[in-house]
PyMOL Python script that loads the backbone (N, CA, C, O; Angstrom):
from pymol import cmd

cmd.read_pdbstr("""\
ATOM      1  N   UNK A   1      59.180  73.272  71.504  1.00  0.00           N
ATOM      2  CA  UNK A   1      60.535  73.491  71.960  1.00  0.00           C
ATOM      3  C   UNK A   1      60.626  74.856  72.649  1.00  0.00           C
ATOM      4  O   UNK A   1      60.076  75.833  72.140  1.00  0.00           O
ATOM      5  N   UNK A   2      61.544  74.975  74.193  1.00  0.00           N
ATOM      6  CA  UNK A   2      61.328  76.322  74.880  1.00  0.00           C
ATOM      7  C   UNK A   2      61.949  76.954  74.093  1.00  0.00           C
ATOM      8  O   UNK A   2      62.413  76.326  73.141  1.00  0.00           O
ATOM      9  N   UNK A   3      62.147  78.121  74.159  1.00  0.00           N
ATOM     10  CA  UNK A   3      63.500  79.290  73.405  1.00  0.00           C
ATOM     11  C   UNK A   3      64.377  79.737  74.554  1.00  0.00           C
ATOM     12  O   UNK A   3      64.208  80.356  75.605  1.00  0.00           O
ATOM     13  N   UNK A   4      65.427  79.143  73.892  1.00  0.00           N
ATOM     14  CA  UNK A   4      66.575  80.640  75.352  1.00  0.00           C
ATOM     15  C   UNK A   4      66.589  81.297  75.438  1.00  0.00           C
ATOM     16  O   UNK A   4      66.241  81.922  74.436  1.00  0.00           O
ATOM     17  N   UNK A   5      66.914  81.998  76.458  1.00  0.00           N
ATOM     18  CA  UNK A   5      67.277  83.438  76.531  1.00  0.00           C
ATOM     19  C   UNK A   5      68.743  83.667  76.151  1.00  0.00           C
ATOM     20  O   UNK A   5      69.582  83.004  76.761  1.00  0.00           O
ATOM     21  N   UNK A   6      69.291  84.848  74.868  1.00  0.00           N
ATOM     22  CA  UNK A   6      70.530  85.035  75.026  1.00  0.00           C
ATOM     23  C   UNK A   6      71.300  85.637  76.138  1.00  0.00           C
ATOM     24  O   UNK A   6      71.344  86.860  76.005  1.00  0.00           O
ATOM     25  N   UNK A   7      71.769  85.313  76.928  1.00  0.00           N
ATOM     26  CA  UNK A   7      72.759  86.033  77.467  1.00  0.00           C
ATOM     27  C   UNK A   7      73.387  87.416  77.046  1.00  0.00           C
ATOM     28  O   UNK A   7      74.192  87.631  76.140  1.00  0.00           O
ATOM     29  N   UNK A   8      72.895  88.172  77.809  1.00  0.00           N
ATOM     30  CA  UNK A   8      73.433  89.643  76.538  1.00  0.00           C
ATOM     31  C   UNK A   8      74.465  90.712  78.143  1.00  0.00           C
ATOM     32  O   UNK A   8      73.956  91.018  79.221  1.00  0.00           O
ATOM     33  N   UNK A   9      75.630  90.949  77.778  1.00  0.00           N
ATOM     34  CA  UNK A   9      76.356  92.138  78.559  1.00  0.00           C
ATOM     35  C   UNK A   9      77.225  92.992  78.111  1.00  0.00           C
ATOM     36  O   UNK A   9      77.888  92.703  77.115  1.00  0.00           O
ATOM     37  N   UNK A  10      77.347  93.910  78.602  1.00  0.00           N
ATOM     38  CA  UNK A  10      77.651  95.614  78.364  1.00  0.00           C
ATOM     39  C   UNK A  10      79.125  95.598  77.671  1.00  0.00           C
ATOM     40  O   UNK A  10      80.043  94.891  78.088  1.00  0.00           O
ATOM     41  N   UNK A  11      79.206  96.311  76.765  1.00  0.00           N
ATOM     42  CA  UNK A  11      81.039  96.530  76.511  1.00  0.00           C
ATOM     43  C   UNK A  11      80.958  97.464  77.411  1.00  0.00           C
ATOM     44  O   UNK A  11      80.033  98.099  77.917  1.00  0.00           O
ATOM     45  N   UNK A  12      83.028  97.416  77.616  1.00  0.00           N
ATOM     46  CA  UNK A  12      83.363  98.558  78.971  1.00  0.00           C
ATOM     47  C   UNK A  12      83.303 100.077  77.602  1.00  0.00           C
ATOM     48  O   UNK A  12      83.093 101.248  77.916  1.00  0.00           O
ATOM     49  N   UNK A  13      83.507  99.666  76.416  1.00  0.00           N
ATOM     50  CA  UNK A  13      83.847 100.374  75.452  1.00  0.00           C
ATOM     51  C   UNK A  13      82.807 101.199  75.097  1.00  0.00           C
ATOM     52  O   UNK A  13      83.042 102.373  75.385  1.00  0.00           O
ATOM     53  N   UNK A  14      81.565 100.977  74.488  1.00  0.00           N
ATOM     54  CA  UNK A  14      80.729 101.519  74.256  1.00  0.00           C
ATOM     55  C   UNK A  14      79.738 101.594  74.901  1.00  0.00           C
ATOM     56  O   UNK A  14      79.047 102.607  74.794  1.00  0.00           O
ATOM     57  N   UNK A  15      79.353 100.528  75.786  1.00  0.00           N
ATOM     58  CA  UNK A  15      78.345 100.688  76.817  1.00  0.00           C
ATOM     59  C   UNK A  15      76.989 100.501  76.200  1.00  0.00           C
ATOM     60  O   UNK A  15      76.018 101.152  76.584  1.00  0.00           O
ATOM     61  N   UNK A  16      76.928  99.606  75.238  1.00  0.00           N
ATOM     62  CA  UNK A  16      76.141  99.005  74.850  1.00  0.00           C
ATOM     63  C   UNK A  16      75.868  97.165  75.028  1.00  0.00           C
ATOM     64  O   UNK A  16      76.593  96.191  74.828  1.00  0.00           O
ATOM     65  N   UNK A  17      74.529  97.328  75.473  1.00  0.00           N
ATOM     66  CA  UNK A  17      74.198  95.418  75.619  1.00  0.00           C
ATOM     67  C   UNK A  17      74.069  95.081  74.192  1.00  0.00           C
ATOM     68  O   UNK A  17      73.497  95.655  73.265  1.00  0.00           O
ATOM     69  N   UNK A  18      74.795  93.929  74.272  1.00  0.00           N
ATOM     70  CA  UNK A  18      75.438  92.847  72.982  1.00  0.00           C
ATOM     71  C   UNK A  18      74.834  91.348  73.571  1.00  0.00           C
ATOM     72  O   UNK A  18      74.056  91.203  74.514  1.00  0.00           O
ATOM     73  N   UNK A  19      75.342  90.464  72.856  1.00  0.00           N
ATOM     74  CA  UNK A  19      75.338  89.175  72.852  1.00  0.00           C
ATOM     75  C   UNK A  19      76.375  88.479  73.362  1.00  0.00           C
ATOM     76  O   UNK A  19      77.318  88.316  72.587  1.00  0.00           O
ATOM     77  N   UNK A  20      76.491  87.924  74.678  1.00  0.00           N
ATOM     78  CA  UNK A  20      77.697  87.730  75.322  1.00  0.00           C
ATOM     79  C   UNK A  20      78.457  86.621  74.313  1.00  0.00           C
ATOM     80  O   UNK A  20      79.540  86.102  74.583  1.00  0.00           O
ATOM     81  N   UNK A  21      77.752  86.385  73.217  1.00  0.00           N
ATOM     82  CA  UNK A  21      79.136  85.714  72.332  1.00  0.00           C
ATOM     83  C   UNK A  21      79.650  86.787  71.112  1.00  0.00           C
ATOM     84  O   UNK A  21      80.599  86.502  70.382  1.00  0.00           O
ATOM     85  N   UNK A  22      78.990  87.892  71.011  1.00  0.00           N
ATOM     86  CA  UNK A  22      79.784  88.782  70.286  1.00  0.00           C
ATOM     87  C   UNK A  22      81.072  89.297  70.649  1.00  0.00           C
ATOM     88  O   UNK A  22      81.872  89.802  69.860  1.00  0.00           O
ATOM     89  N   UNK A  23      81.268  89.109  72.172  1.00  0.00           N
ATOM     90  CA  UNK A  23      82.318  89.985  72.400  1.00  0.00           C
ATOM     91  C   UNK A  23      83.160  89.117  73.520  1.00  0.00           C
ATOM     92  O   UNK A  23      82.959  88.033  74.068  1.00  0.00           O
ATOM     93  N   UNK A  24      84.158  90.073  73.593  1.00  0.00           N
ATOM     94  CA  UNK A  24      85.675  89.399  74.025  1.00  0.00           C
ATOM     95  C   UNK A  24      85.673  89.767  76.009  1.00  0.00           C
ATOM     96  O   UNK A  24      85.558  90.860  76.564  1.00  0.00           O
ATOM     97  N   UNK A  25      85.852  88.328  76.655  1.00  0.00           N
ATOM     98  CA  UNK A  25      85.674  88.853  78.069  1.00  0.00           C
ATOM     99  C   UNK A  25      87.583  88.790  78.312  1.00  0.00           C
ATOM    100  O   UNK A  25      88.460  88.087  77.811  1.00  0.00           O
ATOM    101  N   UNK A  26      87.591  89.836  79.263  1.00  0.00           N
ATOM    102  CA  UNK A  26      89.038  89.991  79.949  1.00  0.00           C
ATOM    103  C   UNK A  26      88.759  89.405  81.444  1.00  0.00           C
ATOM    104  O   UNK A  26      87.719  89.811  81.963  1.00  0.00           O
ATOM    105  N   UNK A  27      89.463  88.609  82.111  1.00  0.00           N
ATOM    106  CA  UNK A  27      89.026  87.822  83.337  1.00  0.00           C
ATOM    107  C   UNK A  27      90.548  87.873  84.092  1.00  0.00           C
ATOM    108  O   UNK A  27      91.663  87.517  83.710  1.00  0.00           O
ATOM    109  N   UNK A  28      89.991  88.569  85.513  1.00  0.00           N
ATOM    110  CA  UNK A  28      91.068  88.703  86.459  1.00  0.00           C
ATOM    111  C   UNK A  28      90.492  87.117  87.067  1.00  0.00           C
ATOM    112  O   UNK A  28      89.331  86.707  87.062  1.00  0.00           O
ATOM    113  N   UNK A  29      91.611  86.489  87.524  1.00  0.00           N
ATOM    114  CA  UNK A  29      91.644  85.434  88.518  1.00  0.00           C
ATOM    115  C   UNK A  29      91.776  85.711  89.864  1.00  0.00           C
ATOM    116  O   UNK A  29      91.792  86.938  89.955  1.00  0.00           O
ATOM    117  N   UNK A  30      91.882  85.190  90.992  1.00  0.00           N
ATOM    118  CA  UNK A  30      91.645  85.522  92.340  1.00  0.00           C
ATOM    119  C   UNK A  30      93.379  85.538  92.700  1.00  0.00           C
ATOM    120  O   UNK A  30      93.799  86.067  93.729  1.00  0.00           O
ATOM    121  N   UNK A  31      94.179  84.955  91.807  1.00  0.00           N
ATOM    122  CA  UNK A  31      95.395  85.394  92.297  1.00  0.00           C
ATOM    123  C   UNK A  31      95.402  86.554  91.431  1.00  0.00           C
ATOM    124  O   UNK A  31      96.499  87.088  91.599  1.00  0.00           O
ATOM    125  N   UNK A  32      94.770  87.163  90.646  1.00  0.00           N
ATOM    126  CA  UNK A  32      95.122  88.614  90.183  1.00  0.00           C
ATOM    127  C   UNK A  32      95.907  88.351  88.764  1.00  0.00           C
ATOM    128  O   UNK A  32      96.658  89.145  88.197  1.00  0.00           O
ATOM    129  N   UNK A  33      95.675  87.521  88.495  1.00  0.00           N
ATOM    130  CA  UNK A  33      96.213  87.080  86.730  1.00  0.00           C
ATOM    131  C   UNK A  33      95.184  87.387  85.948  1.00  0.00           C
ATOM    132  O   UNK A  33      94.088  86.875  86.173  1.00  0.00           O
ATOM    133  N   UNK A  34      95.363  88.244  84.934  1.00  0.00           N
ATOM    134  CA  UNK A  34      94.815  88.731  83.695  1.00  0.00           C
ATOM    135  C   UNK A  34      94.945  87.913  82.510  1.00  0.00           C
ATOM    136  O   UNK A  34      95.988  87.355  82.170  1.00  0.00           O
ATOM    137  N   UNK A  35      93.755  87.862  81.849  1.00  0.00           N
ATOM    138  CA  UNK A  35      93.911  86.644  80.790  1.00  0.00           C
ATOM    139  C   UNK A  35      92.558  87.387  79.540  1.00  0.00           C
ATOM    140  O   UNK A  35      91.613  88.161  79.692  1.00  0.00           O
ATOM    141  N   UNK A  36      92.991  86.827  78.654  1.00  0.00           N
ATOM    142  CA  UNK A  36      91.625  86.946  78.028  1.00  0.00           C
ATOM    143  C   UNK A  36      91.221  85.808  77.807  1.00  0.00           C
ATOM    144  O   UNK A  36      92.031  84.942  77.478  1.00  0.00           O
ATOM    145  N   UNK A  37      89.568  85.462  77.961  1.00  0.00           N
ATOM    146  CA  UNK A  37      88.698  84.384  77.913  1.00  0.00           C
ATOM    147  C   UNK A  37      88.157  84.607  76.509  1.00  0.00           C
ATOM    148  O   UNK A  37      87.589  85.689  76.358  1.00  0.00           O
ATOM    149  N   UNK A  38      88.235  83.575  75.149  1.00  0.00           N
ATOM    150  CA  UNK A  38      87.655  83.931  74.256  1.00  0.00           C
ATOM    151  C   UNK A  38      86.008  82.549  74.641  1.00  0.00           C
ATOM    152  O   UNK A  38      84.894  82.850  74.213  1.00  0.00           O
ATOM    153  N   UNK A  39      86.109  81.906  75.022  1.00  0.00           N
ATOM    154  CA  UNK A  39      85.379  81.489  75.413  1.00  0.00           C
ATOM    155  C   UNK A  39      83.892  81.738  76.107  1.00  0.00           C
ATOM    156  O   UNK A  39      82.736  81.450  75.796  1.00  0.00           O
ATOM    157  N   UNK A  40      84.433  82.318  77.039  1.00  0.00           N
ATOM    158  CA  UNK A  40      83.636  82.773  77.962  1.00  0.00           C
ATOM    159  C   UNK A  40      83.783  81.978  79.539  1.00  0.00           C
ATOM    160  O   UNK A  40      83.438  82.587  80.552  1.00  0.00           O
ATOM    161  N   UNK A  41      84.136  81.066  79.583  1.00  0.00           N
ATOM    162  CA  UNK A  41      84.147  80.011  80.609  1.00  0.00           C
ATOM    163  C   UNK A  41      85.116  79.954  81.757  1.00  0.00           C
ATOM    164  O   UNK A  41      85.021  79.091  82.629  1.00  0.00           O
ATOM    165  N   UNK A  42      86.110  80.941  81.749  1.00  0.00           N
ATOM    166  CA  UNK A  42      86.982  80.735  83.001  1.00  0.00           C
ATOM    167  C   UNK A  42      86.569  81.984  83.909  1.00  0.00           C
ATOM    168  O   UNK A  42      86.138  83.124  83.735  1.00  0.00           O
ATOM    169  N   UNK A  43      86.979  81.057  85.097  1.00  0.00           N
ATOM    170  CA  UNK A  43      86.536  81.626  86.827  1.00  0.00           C
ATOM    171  C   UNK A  43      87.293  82.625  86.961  1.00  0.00           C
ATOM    172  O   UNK A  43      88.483  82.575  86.651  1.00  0.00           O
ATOM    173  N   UNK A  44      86.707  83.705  87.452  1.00  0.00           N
ATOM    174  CA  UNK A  44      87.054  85.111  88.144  1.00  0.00           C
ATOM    175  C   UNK A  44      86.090  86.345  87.430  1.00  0.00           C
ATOM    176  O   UNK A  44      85.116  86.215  86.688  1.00  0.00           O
ATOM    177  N   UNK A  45      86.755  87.604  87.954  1.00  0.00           N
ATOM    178  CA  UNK A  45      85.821  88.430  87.479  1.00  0.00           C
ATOM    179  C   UNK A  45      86.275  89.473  86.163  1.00  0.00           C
ATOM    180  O   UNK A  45      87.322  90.067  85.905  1.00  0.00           O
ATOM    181  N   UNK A  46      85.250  89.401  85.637  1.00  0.00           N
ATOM    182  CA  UNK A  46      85.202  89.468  83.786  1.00  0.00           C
ATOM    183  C   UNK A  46      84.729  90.796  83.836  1.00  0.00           C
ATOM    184  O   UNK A  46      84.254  91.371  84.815  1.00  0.00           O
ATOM    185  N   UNK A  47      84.966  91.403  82.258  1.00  0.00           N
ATOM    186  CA  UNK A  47      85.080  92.732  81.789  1.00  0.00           C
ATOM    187  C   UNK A  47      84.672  92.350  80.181  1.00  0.00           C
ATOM    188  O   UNK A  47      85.408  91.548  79.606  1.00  0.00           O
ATOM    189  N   UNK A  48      83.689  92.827  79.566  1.00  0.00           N
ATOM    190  CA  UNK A  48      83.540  92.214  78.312  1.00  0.00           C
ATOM    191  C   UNK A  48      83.690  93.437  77.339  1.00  0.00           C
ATOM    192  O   UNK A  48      83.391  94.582  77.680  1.00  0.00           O
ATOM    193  N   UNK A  49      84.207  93.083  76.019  1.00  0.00           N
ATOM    194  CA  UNK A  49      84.506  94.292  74.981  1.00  0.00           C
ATOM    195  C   UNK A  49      84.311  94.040  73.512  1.00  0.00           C
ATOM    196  O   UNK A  49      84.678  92.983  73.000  1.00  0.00           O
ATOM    197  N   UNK A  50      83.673  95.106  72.761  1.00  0.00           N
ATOM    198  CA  UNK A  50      83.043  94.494  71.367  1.00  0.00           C
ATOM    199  C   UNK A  50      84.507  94.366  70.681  1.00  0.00           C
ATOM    200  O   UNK A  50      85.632  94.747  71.007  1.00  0.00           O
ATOM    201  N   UNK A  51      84.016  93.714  69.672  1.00  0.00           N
ATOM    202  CA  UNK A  51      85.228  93.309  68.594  1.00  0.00           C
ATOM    203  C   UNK A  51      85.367  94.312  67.397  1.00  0.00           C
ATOM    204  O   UNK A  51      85.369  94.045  66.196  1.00  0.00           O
ATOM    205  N   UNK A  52      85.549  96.202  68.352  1.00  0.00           N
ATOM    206  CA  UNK A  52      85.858  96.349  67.424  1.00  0.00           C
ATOM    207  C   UNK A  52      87.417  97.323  68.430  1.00  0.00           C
ATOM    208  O   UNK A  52      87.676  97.174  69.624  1.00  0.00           O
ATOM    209  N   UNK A  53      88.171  98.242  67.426  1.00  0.00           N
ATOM    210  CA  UNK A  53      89.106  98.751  67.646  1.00  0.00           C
ATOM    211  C   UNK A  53      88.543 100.050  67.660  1.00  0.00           C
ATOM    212  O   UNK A  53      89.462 100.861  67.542  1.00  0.00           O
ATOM    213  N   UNK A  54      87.346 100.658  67.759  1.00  0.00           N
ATOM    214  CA  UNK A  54      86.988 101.786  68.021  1.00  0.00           C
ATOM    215  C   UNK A  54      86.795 101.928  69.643  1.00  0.00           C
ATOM    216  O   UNK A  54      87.215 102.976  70.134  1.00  0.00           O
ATOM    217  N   UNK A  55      86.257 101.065  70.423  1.00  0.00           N
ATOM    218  CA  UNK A  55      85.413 100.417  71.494  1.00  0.00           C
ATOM    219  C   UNK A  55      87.043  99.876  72.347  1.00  0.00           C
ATOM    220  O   UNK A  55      86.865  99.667  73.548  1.00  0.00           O
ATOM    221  N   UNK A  56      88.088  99.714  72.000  1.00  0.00           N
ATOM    222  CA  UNK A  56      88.571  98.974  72.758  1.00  0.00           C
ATOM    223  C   UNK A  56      89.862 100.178  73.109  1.00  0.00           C
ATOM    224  O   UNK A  56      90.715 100.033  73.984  1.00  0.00           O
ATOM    225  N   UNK A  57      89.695 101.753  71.880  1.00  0.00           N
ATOM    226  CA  UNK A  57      90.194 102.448  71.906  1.00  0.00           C
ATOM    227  C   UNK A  57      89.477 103.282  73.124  1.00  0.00           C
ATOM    228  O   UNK A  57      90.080 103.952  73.963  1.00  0.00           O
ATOM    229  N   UNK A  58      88.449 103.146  73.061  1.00  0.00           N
ATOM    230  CA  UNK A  58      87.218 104.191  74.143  1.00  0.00           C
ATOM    231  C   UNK A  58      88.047 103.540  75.279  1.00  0.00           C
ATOM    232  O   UNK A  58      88.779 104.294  75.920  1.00  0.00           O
ATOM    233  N   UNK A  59      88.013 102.098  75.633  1.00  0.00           N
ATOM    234  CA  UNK A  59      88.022 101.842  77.031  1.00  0.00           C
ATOM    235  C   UNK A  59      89.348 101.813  77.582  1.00  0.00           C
ATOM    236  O   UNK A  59      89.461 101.422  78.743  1.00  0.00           O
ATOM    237  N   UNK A  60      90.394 102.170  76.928  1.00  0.00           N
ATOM    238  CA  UNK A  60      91.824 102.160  77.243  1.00  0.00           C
ATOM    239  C   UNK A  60      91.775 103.623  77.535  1.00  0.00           C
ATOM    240  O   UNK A  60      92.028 103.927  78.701  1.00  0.00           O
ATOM    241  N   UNK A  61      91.403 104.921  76.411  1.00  0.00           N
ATOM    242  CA  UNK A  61      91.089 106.329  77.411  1.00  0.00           C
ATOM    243  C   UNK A  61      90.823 106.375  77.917  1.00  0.00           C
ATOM    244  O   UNK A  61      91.579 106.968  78.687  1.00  0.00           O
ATOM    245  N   UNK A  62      89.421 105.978  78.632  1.00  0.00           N
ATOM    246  CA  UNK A  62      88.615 105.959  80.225  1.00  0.00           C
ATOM    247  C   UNK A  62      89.128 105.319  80.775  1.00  0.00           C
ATOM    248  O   UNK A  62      88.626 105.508  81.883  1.00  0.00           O
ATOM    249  N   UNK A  63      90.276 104.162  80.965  1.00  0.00           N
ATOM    250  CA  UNK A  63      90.521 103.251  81.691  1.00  0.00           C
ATOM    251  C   UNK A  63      89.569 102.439  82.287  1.00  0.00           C
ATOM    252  O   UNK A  63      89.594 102.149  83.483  1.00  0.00           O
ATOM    253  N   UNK A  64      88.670 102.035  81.442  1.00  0.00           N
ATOM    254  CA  UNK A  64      87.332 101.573  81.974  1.00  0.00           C
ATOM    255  C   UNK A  64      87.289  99.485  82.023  1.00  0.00           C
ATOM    256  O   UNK A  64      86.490  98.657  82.460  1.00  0.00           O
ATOM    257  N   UNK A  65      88.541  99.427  81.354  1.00  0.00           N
ATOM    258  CA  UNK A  65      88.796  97.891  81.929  1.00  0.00           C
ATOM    259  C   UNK A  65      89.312  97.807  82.923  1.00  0.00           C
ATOM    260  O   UNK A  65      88.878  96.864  83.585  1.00  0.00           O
ATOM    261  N   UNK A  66      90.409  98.606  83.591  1.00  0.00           N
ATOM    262  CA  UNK A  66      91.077  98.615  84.561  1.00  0.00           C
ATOM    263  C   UNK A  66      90.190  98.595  85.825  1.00  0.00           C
ATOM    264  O   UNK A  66      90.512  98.009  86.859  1.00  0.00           O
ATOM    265  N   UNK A  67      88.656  99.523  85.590  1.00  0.00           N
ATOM    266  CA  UNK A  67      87.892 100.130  86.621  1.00  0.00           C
ATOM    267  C   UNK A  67      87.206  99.014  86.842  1.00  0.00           C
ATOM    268  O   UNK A  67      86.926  98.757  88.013  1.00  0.00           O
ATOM    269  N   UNK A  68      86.775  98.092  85.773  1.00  0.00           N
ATOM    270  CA  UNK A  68      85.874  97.085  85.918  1.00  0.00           C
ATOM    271  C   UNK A  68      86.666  96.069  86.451  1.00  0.00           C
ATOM    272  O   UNK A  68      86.151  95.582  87.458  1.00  0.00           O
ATOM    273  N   UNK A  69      87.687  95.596  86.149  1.00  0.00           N
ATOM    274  CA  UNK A  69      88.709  94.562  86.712  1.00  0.00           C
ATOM    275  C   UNK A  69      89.497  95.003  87.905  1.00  0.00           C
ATOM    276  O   UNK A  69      90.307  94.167  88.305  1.00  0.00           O
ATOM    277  N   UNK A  70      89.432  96.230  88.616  1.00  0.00           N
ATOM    278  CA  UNK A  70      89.911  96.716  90.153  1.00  0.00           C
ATOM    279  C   UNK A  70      91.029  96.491  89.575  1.00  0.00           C
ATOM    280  O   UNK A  70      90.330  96.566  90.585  1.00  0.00           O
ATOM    281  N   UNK A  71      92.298  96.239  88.896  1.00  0.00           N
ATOM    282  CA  UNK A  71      93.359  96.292  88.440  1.00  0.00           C
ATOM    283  C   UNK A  71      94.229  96.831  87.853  1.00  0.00           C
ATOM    284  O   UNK A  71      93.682  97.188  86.810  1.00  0.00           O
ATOM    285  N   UNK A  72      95.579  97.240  87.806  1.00  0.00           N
ATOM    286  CA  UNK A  72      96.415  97.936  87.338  1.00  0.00           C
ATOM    287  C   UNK A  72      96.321  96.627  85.661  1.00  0.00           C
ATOM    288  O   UNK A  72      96.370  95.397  85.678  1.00  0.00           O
ATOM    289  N   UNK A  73      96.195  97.469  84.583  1.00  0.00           N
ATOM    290  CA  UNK A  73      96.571  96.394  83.194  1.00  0.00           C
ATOM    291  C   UNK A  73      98.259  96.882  83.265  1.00  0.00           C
ATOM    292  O   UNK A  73      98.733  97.833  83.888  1.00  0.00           O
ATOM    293  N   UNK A  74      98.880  95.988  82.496  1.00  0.00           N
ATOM    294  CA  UNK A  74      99.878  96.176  81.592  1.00  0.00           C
ATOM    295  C   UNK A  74      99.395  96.526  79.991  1.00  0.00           C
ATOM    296  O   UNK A  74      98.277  96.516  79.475  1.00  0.00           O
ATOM    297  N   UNK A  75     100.608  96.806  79.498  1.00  0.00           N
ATOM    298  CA  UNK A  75     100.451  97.177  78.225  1.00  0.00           C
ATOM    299  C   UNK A  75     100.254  95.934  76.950  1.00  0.00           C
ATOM    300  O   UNK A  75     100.166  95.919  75.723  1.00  0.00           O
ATOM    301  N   UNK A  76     100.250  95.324  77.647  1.00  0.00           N
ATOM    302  CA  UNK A  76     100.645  93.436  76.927  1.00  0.00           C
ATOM    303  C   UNK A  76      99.463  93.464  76.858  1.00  0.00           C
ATOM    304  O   UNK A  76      99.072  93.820  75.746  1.00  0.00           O
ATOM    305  N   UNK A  77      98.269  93.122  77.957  1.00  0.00           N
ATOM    306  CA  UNK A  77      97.068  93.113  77.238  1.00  0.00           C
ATOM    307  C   UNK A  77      96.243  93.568  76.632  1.00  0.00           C
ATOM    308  O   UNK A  77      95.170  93.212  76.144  1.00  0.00           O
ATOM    309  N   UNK A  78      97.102  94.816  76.720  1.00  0.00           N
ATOM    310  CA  UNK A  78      96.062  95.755  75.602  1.00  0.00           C
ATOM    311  C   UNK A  78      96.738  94.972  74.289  1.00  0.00           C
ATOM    312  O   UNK A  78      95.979  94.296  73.595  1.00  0.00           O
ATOM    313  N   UNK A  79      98.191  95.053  73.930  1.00  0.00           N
ATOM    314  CA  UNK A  79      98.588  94.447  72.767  1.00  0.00           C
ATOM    315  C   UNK A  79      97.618  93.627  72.448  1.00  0.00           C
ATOM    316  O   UNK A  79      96.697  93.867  71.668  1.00  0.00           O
ATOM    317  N   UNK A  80      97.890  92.246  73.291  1.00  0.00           N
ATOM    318  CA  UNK A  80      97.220  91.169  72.517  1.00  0.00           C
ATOM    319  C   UNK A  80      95.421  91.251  72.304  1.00  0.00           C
ATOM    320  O   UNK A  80      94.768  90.574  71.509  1.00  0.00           O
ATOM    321  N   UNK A  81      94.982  92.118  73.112  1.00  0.00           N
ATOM    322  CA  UNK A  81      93.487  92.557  72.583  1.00  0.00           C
ATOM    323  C   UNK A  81      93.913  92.723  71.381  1.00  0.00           C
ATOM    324  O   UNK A  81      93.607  91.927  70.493  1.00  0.00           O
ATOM    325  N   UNK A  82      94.837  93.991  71.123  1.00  0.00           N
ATOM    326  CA  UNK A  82      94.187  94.546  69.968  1.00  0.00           C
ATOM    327  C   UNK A  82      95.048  93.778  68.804  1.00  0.00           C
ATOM    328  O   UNK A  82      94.880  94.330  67.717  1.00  0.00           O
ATOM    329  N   UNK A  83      95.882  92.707  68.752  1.00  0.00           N
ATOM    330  CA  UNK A  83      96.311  91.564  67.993  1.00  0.00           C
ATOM    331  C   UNK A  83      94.714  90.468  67.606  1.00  0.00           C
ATOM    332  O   UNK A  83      94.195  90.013  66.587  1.00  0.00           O
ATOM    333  N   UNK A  84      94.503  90.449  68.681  1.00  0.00           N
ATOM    334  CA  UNK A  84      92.847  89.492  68.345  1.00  0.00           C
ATOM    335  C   UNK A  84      91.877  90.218  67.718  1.00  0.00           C
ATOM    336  O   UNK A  84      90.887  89.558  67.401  1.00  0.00           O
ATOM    337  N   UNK A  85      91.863  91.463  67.423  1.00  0.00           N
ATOM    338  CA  UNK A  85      90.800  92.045  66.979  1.00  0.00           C
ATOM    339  C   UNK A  85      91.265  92.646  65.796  1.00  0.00           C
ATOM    340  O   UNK A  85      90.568  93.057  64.868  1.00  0.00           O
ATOM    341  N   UNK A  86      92.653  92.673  65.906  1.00  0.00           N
ATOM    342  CA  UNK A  86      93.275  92.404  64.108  1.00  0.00           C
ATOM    343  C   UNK A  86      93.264  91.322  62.859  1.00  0.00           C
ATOM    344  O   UNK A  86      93.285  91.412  61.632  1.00  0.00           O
ATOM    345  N   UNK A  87      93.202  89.839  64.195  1.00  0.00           N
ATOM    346  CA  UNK A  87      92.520  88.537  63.018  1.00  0.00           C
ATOM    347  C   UNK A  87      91.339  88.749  63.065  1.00  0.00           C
ATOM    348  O   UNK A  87      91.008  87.868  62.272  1.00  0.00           O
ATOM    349  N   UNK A  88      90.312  89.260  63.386  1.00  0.00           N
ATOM    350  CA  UNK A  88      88.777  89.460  63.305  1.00  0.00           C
ATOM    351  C   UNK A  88      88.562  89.940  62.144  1.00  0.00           C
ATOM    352  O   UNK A  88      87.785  89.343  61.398  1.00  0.00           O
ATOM    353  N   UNK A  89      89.156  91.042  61.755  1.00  0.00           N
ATOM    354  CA  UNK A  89      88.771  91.710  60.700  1.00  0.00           C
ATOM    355  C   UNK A  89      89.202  91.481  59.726  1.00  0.00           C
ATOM    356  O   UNK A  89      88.843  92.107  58.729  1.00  0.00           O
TER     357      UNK A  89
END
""", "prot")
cmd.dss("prot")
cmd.show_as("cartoon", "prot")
cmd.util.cbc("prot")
cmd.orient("prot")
């Protein structure tokens, strides 16, 4: 039997390679709609972040989702990030 390769990409947070199912992707759409993908599977361009609230605190100081997603965030998605990473724990 072959072996896969995991899929592994960077938090904007810590800047460490993970396991692209450890962590949470944020996905701009081409009309410019912000969503979070817990999945992984919807079209546009993605920003991935570990599941923790240390990491998601880093990337809201640097503004380093915003930088990766070319986008102005609202404050809503930071909420509901950090609502999802409150049932995690």
């Amino acid at each position: 039997m072959k072996v896969r390769k995991i899929p592994q990409r960077m938090c904007t947070g810590c800047g460490e390679m993970k396991n692209k199912r450890d962590l949470i992707r944020v996905v701009r759409s081409k009309e410019g709609e912000i969503s979070i993908d817990l999945k992984g599977k919807k079209p546009g361009r993605g920003a991935y972040i570990c599941r923790s609230m240390e990491c998601l605190n880093k990337a809201i100081k640097t503004n380093r989702l915003e930088k990766n997603l070319e986008v102005k965030l609202d404050a809503s998605i930071y909420d509901r990030l950090k609502d999802e990473l409150s049932l995690d724990e």
